[in-house]
NUFI-233479 format. One record per residue: residue number from 1; x, y, z of N, C-alpha, C, O, CB in turn. Coordinates in nm, 2 decimals, decimal comma, m for minus. Glycine has a CB too. Example, Ala and Ser with C-alpha at 12.3 -4.5 7.8 and 13.67 -1.06 7.14 Angstrom:
2
> nr:n_c1:n_c2:n_c3:ca_c1:ca_c2:ca_c3:c_c1:c_c2:c_c3:o_c1:o_c2:o_c3:cb_c1:cb_c2:cb_c3
> 1:1,32:m0,57:0,78:1,23:m0,45:0,78:1,32:m0,33:0,78:1,42:m0,33:0,85:1,13:m0,45:0,90 .
> 2:1,28:m0,22:0,71:1,37:m0,11:0,71:1,29:0,00:0,79:1,34:0,11:0,80:1,41:m0,06:0,57 .
***
This chain:
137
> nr:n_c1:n_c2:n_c3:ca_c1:ca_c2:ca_c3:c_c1:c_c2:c_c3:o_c1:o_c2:o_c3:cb_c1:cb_c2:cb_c3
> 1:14,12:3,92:11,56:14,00:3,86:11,52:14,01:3,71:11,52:14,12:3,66:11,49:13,96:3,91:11,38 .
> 2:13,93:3,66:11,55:13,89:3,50:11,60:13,91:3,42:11,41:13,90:3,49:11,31:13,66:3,50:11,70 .
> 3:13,93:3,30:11,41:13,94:3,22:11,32:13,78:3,17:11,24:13,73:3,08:11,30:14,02:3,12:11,38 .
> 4:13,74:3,20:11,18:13,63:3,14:11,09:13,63:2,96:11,14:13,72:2,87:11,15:13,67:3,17:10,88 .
> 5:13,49:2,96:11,15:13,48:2,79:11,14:13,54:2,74:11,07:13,60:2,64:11,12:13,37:2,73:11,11 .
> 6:13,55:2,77:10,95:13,63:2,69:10,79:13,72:2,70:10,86:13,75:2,59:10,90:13,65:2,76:10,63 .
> 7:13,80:2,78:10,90:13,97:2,79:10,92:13,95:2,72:11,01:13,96:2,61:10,96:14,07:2,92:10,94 .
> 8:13,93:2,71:11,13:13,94:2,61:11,23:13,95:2,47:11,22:14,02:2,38:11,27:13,87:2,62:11,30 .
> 9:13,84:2,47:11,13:13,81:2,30:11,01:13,97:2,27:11,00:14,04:2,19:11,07:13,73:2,33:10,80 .
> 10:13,99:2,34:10,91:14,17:2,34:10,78:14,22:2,33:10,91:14,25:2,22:10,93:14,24:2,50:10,65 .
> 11:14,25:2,42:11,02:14,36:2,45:11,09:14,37:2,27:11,16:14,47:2,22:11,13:14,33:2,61:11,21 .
> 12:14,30:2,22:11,20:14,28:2,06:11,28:14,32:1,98:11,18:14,41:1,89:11,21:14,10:2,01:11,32 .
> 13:14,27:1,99:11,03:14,30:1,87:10,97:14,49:1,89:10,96:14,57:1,80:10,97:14,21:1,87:10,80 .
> 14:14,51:2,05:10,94:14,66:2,04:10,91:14,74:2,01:11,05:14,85:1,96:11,04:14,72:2,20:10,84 .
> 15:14,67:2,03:11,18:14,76:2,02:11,27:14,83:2,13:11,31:14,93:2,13:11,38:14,83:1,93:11,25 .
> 16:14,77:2,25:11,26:14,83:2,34:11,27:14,70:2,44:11,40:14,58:2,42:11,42:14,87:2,39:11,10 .
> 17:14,80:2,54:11,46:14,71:2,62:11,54:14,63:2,74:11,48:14,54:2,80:11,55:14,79:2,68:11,64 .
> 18:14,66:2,79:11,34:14,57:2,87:11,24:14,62:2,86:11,10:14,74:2,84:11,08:14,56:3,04:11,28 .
> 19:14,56:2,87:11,04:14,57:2,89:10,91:14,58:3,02:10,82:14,48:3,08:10,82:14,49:2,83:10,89 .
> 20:14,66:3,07:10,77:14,62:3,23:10,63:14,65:3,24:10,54:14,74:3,17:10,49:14,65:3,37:10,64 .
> 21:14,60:3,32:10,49:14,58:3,33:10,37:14,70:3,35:10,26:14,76:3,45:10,26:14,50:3,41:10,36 .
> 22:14,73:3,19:10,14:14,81:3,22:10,11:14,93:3,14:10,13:15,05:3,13:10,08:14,79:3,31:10,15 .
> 23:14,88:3,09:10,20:14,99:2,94:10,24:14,97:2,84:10,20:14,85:2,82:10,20:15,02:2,90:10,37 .
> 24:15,07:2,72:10,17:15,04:2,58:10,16:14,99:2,50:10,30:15,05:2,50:10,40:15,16:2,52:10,11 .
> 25:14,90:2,45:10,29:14,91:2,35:10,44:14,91:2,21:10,41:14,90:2,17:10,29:14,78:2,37:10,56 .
> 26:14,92:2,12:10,52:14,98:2,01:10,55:14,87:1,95:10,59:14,85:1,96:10,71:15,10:2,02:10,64 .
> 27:14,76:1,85:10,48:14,66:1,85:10,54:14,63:1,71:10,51:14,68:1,66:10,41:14,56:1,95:10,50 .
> 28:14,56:1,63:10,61:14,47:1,50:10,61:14,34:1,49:10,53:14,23:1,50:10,59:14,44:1,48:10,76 .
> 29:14,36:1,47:10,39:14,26:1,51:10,31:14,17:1,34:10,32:14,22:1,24:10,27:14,33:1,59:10,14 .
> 30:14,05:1,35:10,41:14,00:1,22:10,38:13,85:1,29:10,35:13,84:1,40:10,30:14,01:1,10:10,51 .
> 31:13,74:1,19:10,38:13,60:1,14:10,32:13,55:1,28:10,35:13,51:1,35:10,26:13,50:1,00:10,40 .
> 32:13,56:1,34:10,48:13,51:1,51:10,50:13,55:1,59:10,44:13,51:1,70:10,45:13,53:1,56:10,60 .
> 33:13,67:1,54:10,33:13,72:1,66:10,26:13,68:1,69:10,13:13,70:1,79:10,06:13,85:1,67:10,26 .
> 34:13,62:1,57:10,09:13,65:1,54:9,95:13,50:1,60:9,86:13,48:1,56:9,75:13,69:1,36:9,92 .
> 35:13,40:1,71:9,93:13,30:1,77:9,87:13,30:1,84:9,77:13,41:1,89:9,75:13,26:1,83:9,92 .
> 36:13,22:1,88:9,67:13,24:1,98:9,56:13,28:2,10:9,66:13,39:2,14:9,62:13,09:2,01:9,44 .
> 37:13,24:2,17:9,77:13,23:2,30:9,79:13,41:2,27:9,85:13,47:2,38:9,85:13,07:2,34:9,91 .
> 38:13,48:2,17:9,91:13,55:2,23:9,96:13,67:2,29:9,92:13,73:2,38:9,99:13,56:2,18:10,04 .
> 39:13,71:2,24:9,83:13,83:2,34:9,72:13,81:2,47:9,69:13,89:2,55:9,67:13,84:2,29:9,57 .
> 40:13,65:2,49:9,69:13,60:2,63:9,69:13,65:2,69:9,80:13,75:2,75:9,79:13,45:2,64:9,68 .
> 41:13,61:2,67:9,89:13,62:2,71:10,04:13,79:2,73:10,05:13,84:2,83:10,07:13,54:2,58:10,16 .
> 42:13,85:2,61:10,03:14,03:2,67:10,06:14,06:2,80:9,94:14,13:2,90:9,96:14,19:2,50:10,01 .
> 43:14,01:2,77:9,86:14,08:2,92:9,75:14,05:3,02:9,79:14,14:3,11:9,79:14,03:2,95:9,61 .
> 44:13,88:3,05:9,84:13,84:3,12:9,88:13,92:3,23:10,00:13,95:3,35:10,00:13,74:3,05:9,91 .
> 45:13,93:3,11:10,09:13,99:3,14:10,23:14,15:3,20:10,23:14,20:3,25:10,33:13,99:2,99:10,32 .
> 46:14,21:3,18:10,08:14,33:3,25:10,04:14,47:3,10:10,06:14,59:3,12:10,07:14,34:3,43:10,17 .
> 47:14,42:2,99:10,07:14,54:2,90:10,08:14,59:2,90:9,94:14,52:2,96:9,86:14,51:2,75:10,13 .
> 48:14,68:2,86:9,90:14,77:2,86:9,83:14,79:2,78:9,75:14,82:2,82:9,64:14,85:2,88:9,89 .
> 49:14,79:2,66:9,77:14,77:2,54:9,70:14,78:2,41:9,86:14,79:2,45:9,98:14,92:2,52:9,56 .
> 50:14,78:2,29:9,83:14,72:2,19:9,86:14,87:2,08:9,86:14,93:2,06:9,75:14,58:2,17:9,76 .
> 51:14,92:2,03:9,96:15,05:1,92:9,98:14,99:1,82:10,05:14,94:1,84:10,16:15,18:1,96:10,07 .
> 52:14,99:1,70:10,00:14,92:1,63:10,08:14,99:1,50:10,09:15,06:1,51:9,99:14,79:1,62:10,05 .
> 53:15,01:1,39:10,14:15,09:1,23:10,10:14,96:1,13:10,03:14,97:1,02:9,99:15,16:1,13:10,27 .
> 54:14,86:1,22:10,05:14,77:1,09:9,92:14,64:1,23:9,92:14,63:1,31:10,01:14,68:0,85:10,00 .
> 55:14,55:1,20:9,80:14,42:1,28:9,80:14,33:1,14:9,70:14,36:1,04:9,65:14,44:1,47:9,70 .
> 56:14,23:1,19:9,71:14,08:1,12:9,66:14,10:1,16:9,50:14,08:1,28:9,48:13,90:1,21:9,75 .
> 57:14,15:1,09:9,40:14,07:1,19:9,26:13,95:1,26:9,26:13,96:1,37:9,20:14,02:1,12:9,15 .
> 58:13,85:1,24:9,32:13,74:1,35:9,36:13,80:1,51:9,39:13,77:1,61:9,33:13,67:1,29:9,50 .
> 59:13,87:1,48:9,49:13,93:1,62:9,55:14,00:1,63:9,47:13,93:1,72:9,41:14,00:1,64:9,67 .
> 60:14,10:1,61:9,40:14,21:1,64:9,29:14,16:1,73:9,17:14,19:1,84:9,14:14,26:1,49:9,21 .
> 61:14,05:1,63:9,12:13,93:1,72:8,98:13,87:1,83:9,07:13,87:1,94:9,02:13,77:1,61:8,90 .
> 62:13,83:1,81:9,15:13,72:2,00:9,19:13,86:2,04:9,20:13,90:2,06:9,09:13,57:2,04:9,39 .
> 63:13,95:2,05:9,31:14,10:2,14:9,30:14,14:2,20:9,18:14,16:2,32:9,17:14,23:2,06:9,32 .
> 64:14,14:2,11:9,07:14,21:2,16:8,96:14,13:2,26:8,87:14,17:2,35:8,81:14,27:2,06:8,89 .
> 65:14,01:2,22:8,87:13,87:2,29:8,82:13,87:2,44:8,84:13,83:2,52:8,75:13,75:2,23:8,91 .
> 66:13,91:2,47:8,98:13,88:2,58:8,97:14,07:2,65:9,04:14,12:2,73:9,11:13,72:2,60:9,07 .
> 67:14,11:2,57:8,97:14,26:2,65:8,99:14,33:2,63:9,12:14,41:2,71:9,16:14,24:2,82:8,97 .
> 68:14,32:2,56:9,17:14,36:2,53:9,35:14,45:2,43:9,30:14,42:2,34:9,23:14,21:2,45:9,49 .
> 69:14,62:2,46:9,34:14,73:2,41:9,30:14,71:2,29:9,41:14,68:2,31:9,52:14,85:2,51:9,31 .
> 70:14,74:2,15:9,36:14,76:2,01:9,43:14,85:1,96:9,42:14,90:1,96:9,31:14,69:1,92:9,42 .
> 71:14,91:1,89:9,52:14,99:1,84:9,43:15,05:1,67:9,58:15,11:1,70:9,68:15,14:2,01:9,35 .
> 72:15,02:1,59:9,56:15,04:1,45:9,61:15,18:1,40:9,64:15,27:1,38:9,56:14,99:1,36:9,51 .
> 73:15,18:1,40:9,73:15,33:1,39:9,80:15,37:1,30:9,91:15,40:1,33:10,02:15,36:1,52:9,86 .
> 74:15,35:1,19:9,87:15,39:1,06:9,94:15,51:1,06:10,04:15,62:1,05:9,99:15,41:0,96:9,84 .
> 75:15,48:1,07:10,18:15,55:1,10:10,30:15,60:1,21:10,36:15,69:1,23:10,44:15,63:1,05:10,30 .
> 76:15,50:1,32:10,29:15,59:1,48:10,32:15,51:1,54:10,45:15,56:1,64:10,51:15,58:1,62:10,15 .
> 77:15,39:1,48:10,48:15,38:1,51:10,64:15,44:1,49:10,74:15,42:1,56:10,84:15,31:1,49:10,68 .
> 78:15,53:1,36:10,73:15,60:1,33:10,84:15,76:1,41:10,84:15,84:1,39:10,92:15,62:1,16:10,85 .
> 79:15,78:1,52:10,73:15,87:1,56:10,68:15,89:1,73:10,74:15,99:1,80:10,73:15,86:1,51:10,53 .
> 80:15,77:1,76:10,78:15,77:1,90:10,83:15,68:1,91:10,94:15,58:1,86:10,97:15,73:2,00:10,72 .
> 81:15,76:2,03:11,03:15,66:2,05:11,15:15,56:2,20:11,14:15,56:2,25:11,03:15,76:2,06:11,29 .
> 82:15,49:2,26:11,24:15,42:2,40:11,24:15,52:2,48:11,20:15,63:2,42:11,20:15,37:2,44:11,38 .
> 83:15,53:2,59:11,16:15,61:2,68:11,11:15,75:2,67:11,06:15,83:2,77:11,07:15,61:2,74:11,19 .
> 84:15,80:2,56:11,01:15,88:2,54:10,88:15,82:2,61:10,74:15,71:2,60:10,70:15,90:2,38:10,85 .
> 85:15,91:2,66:10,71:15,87:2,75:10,58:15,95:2,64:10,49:16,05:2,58:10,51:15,93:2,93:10,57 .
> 86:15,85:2,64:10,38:15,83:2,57:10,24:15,84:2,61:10,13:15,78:2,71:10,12:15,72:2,53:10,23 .
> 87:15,89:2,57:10,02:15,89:2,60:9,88:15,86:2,46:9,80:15,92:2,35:9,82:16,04:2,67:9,83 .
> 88:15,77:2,49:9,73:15,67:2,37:9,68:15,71:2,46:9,52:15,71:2,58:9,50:15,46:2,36:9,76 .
> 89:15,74:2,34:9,39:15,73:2,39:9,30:15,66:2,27:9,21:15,69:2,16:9,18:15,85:2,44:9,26 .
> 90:15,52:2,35:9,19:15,41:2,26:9,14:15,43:2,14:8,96:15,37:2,04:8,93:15,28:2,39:9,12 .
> 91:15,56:2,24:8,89:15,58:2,18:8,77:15,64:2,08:8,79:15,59:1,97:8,75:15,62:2,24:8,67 .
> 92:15,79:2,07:8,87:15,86:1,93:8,89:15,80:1,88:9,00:15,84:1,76:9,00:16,03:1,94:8,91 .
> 93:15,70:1,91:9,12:15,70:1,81:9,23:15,77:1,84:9,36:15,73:1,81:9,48:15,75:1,68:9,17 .
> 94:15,91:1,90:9,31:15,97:1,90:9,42:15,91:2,02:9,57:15,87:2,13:9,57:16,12:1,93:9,36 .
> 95:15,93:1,92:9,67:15,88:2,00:9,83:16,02:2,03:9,90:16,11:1,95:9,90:15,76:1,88:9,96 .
> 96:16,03:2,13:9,94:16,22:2,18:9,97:16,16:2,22:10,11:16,10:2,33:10,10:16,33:2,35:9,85 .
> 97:16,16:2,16:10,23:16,18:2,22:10,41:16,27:2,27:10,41:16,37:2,23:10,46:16,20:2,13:10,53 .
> 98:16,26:2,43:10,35:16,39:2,51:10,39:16,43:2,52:10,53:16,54:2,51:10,58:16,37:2,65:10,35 .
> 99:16,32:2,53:10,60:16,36:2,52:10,73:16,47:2,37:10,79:16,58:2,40:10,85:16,20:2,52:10,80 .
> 100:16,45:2,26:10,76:16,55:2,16:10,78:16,62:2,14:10,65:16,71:2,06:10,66:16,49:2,04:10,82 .
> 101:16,61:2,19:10,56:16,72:2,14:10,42:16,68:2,04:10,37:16,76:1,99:10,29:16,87:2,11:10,44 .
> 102:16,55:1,95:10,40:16,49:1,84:10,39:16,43:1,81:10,23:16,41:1,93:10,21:16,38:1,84:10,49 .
> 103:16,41:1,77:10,16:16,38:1,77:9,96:16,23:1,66:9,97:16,23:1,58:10,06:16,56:1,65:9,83 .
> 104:16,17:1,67:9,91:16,10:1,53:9,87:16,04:1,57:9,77:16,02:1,69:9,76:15,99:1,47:9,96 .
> 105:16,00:1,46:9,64:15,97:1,48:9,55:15,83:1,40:9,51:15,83:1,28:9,47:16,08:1,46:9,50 .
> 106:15,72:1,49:9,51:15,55:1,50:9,48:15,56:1,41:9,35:15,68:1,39:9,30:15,46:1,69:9,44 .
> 107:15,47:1,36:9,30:15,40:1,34:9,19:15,36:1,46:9,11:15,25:1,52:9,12:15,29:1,27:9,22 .
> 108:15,46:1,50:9,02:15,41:1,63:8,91:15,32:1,62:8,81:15,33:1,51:8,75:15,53:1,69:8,82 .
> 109:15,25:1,68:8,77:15,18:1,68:8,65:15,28:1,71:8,51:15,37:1,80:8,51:15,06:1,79:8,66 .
> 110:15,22:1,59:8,38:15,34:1,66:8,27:15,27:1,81:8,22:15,16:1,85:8,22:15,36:1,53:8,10 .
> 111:15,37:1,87:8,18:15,39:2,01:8,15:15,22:2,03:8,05:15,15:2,14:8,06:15,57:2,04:8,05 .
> 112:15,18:1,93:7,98:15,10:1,92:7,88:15,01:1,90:7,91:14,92:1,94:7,84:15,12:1,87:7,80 .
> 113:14,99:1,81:8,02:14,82:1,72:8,05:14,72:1,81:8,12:14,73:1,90:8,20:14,83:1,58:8,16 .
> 114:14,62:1,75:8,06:14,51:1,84:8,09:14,50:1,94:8,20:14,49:2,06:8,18:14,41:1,76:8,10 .
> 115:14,50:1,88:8,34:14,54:1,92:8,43:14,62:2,06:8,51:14,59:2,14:8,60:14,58:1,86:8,41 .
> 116:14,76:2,02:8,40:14,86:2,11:8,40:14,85:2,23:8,32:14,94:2,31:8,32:14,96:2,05:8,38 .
> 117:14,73:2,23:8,26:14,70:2,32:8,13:14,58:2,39:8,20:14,55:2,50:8,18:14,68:2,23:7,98 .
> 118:14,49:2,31:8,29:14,36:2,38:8,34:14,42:2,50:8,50:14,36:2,60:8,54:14,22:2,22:8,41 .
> 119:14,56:2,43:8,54:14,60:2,51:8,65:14,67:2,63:8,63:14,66:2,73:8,71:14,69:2,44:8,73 .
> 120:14,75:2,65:8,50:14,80:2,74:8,45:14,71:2,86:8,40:14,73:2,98:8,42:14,86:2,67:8,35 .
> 121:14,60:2,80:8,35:14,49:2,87:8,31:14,41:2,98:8,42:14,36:3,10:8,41:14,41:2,76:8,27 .
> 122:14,42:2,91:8,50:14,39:2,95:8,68:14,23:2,87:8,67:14,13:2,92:8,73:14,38:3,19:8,73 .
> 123:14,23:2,80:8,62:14,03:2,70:8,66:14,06:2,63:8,51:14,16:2,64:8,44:13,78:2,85:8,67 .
> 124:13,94:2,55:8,50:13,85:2,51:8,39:13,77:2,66:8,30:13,75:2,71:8,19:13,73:2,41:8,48 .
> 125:13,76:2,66:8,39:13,63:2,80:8,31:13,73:2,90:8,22:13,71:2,95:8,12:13,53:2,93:8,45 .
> 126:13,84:2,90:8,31:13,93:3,05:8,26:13,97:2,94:8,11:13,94:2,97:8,00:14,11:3,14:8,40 .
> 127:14,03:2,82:8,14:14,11:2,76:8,00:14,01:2,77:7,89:14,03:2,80:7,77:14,17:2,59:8,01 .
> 128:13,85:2,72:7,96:13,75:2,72:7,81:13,75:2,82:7,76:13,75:2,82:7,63:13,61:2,69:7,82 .
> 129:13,75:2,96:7,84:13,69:3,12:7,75:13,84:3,11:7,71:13,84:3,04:7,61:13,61:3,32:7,86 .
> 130:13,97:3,13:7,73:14,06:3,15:7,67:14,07:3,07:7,52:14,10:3,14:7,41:14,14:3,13:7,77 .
> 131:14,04:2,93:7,52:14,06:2,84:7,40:13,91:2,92:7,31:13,93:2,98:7,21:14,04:2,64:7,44 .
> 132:13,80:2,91:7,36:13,68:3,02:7,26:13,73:3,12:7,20:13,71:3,13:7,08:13,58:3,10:7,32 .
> 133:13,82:3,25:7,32:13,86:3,36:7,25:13,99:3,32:7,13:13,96:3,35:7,02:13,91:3,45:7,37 .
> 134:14,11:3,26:7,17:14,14:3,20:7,04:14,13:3,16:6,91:14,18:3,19:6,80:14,17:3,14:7,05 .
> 135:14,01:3,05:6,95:13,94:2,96:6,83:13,81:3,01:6,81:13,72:2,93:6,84:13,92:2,81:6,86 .
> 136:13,76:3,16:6,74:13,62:3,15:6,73:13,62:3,09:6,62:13,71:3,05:6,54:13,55:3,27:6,73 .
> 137:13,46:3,09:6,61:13,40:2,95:6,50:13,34:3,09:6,43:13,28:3,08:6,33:13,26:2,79:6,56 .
***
């Protein structure tokens, strides 16, 4: 089966020849990316979370909103090619190119900030009903 327009979108920005579900990719997140719908659209589509060497705060807040792991990683595209396998750990930052033994280290969120507390949650929406079910009035 043929690739969805969306994926073809993602597959160009990452430089990659397809995209699935479930994976991080390696993407050029500029002015076409940065819509309310399109964080929807990558979760949707089953990616995994989001590596990028800069993003829009725009894109950052809808990502985290609805649970789409991000995470800003200053030089880590020039750091991996198409099918190098990756281990991204979103609390410290660190990006590990298992495939070359290669390290770089993202901008983490602290363990506490809002952020880091709405991703855990898996969205915004899930942290609000969770803090309601806790705290009824």
């Amino acid at each position: 089966m043929g690739m969805t327009m969306a994926e073809k979108i993602l597959a160009r920005h990452a430089g990659k020849n397809e995209v699935k579900p479930g994976e991080y990719i390696w993407a050029t997140i500029d002015s076409t990316m940065v819509s309310r719908g399109i964080a929807r659209l990558l979760k949707a589509l089953g990616i995994g979370g989001i590596v990028a060497d800069s993003m829009s705060r725009l894109f950052f807040r809808n990502a985290v909103n609805i649970g789409l792991p991000v995470l800003s990683c200053p030089g880590c595209s020039g750091s991996f090619r198409e099918g190098d396998q990756v281990r991204v750990d979103m609390e410290t930052g660190v990006v590990t190119n298992l495939t070359q033994g290669e390290t770089r280290r993202g901008e983490a969120l602290p363990v506490e900030s809002p952020p880091a507390r709405i991703l855990r949650a898996g969205g915004l929406q899930k942290l609000l009903q969770e803090e309601l079910n806790n705290n009824p009035s």
